[in-house]
C-alpha positions in Angstrom: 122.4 108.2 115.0 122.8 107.9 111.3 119.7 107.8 109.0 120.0 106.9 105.5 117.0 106.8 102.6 117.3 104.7 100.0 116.6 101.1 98.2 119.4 99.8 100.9 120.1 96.8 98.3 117.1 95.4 98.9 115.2 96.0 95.7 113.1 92.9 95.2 111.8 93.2 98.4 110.6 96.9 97.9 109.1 95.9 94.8 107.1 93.1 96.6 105.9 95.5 98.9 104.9 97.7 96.5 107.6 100.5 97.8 110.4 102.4 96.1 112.4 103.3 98.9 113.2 103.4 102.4 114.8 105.0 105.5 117.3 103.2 108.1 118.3 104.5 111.3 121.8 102.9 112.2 123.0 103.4 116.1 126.1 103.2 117.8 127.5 102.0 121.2 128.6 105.9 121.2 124.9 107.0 120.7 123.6 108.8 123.7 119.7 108.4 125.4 119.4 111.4 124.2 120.1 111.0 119.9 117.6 108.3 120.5 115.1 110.7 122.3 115.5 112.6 119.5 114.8 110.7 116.5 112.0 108.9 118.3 110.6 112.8 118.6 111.4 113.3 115.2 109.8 110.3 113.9 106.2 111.1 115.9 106.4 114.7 114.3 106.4 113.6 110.8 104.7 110.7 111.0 101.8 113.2 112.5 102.5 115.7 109.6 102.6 113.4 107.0 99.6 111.9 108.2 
């Protein structure tokens, strides 16, 4: 799973939404249950710590 933050060329549509950046998760045929597991895990942490 690759994750990338950033504007992702979609700058007007930030700016409408009133944010300056974002972060994509890109998968793969090659991705395994378990990379997805992951993430998702990863996700409900910092969404909980950020919270």
């Amino acid at each position: 799973v690759a994750v990338r933050a950033g504007t992702h060329c979609a700058m007007p549509l930030l700016k409408r939404f009133g944010v300056t950046s974002t972060c994509r998760a890109s998968f793969g045929l090659y991705n395994t249950r378990a990379e997805v597991d992951s993430l998702v895990e990863a996700l409900e942490y910092a969404r909980k710590f950020f919270a």
